[in-house]
C-alpha positions in Angstrom: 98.8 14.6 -3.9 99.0 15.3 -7.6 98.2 19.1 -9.7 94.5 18.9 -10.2 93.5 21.3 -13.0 90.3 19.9 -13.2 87.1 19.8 -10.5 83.9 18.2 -10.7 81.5 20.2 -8.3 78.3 18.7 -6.4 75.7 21.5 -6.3 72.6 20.7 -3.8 74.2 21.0 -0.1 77.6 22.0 -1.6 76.9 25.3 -3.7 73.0 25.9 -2.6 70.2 24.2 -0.3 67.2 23.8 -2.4 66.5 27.9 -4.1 68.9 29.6 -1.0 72.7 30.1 -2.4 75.7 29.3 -0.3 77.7 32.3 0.7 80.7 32.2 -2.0 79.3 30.2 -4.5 79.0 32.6 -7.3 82.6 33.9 -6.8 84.0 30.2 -6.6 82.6 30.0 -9.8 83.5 33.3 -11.2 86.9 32.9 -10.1 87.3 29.1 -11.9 86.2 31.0 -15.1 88.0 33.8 -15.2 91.1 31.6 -14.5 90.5 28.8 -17.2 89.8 26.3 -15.0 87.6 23.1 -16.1 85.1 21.9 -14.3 81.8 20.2 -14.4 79.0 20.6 -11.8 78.0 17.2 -11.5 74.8 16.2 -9.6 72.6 12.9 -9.2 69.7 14.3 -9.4 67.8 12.7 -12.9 64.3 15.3 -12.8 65.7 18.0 -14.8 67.7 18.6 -17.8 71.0 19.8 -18.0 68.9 23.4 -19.4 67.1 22.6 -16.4 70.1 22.9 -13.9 72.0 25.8 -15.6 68.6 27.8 -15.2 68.5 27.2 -11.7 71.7 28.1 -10.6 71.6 31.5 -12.5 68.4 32.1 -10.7 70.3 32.1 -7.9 73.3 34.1 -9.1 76.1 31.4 -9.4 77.7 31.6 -13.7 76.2 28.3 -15.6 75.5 27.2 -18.8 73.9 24.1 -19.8 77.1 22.2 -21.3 79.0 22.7 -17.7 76.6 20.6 -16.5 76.4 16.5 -15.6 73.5 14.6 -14.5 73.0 11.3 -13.9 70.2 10.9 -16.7 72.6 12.1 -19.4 75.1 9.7 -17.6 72.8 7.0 -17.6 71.7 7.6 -21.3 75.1 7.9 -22.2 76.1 4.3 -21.1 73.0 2.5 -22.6 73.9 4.1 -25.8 77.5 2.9 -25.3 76.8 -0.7 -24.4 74.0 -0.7 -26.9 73.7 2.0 -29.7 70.0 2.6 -30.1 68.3 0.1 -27.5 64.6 0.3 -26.7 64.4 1.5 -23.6 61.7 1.9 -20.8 61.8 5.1 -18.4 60.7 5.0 -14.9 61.6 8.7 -14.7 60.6 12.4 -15.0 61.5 15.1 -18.0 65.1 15.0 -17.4 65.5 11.5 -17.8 63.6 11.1 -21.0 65.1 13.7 -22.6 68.9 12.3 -21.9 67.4 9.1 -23.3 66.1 10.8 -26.4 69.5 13.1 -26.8 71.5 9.7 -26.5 69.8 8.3 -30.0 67.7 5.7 -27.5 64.1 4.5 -28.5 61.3 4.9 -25.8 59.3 1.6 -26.0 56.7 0.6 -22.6 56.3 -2.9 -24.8 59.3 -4.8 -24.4 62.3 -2.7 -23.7 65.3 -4.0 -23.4 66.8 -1.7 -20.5 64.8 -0.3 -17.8 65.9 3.1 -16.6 65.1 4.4 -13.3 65.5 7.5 -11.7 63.4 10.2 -8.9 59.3 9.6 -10.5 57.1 11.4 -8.5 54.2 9.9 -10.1 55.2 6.6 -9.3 52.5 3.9 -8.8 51.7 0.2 -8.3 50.4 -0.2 -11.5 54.4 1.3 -12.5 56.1 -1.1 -10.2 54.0 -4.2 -11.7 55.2 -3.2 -15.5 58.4 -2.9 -14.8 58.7 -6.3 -12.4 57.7 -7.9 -15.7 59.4 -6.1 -17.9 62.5 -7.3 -16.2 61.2 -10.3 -15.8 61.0 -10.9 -19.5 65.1 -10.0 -19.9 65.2 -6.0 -19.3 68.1 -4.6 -18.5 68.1 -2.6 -14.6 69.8 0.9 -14.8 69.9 3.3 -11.9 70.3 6.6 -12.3 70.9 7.4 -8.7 70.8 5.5 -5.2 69.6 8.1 -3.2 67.1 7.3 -0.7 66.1 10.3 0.2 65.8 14.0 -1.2 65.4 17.3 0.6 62.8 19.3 -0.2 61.0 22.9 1.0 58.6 20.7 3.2 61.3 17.8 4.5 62.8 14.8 3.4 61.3 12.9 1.0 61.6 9.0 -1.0 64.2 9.2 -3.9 65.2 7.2 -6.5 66.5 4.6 -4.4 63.5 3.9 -2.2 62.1 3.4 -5.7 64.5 0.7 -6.6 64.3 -0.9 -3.5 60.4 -2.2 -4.6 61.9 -2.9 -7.6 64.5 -5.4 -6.4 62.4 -6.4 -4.0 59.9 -7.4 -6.6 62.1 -8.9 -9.4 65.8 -10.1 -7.4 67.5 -7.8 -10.0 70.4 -5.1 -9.1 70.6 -2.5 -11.2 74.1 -1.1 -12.6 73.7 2.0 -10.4 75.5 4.8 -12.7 75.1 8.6 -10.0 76.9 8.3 -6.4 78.7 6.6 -5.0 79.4 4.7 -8.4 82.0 5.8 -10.3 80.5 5.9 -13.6 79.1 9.3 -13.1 82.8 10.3 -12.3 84.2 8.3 -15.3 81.5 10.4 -17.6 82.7 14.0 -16.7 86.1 13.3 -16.7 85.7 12.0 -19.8 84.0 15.2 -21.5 86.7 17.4 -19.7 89.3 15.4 -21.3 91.5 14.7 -18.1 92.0 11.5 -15.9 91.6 10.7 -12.3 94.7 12.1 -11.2 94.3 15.3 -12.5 90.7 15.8 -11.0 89.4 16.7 -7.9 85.5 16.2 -6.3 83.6 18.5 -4.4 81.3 18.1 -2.5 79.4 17.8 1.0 78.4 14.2 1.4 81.0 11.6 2.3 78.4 8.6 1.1 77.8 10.4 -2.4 80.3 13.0 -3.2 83.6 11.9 -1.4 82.9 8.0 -1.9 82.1 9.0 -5.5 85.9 10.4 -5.8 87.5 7.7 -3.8 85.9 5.4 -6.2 86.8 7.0 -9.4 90.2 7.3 -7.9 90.1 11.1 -7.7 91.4 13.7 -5.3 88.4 14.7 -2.7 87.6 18.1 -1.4 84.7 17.9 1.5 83.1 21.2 2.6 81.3 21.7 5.3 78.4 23.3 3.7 75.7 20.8 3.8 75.2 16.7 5.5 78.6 16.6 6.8 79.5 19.0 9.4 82.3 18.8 12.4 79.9 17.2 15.0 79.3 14.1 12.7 82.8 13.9 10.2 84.3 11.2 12.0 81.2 8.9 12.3 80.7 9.1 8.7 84.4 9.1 7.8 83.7 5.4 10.0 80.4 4.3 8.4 81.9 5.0 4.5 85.6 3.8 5.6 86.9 7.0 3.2 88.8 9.7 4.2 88.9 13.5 2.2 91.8 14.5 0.8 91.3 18.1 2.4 88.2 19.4 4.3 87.2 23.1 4.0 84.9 25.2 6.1 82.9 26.7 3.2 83.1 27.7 0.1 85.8 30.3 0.5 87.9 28.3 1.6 87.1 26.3 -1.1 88.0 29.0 -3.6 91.4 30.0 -1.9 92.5 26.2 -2.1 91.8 26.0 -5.8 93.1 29.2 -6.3 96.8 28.2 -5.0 96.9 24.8 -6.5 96.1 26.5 -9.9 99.2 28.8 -9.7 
């Protein structure tokens, strides 16, 4: 197990649930600041801008700004721009996605795009699902921002992105290049605006299908906490179902700290 000097940090079930803190998330933070050492907090969800997310966790007392942020929508953006500079693009999204697409130099166009990106669209309809069946159709591009079928809220569970995409391909036969969790590209993306490479870097997180598959992927060092989806009573089940195993496993988030702490020394 190599020296990571670099983390990339899941937020929702890992640092907070929905507006409630975990205990020790602010001074896990604190503590990486005040000794130098990088991270990202990286998060699938695509509603809100990085601004968005930085807000949100200072609400709740954990040290953010906006540029220690990475979500899939700027990740997503990011790629399309990569592959092709300037595309017309059609969003199936909220504000957070067409921002990214905007910040990334990429043209919205609801004619005849050549990508269609998807992410979490709480206002999505039929009359959605039928422009975008033929929008594909005609030679569109599929990009996923995330494959998660379902978000936590203050009422329950609800659909997410990837309950979306599944009417999609069923409707048009297309897979999408999925770029949040489990894939790697997310991964690939912070790593590669902290400057380091897979063996340097280190995921946390509490989700062995998103967070610690994510890492395994990417070929980076996983740290599960027990904070959130994965707890004792169901580790080894899911360590089964994904067929990946964490690096280390901590408690919470102090222990989380402590471990960072000593590796940095």
């Amino acid at each position: 197990m190599s020296k990571w000097k670099a983390y990339l940090i899941d937020l929702d079930g890992t640092l907070y649930h929905g507006s409630r803190m975990m205990p020790g998330a602010d001074e896990l933070i604190h503590a990486m600041k005040l000794n130098h050492i990088p991270f990202l907090f990286v998060t699938n969800n695509s509603s809100r801008t990085p601004g968005d997310v930085a807000l949100h966790l200072q609400q709740m007392g954990i040290p953010a700004e906006e540029d220690e942020v990475c979500t899939s929508a700027v990740a997503a953006a990011e790629y399309i721009a990569a592959v092709q500079p300037g595309a017309s693009v059609a969003p199936i999204g909220e504000h957070g996605l067409v921002e990214a697409l905007k910040a990334a130099g990429l043209s919205l166009d609801t004619g005849q795009p050549q990508f269609v990106v998807q992410g979490i669209d709480r206002t999505f309809t039929y009359d959605k699902l039928t422009l975008t069946a033929r929008w594909i159709a005609e030679g569109a591009r599929y990009v996923l921002t995330n494959p998660d079928l379902l978000l936590p809220s203050q009422e329950g569970l609800m659909p997410g992105a990837g309950t979306i995409s599944a009417a999609i391909v069923a409707a048009t036969g297309a897979e999408p290049v999925v770029i949040g969790k489990p894939s790697k590209i997310l991964m690939q993306h912070a790593m590669d605006r902290l400057g380091v490479t897979a063996d340097e870097t280190a995921v946390i997180g509490d989700n062995m299908f998103t967070d610690i598959s994510a890492g395994a992927h990417a070929g980076c060092g996983t740290i599960l906490t027990l904070t959130g989806v994965t707890h004792r009573d169901n580790f080894q089940e899911l360590t089964r179902k994904t067929g990946v195993e964490p690096d280390i496993v901590c408690e919470n988030l102090d222990e989380v700290r402590a471990l960072i702490l000593n590796r940095s020394n």
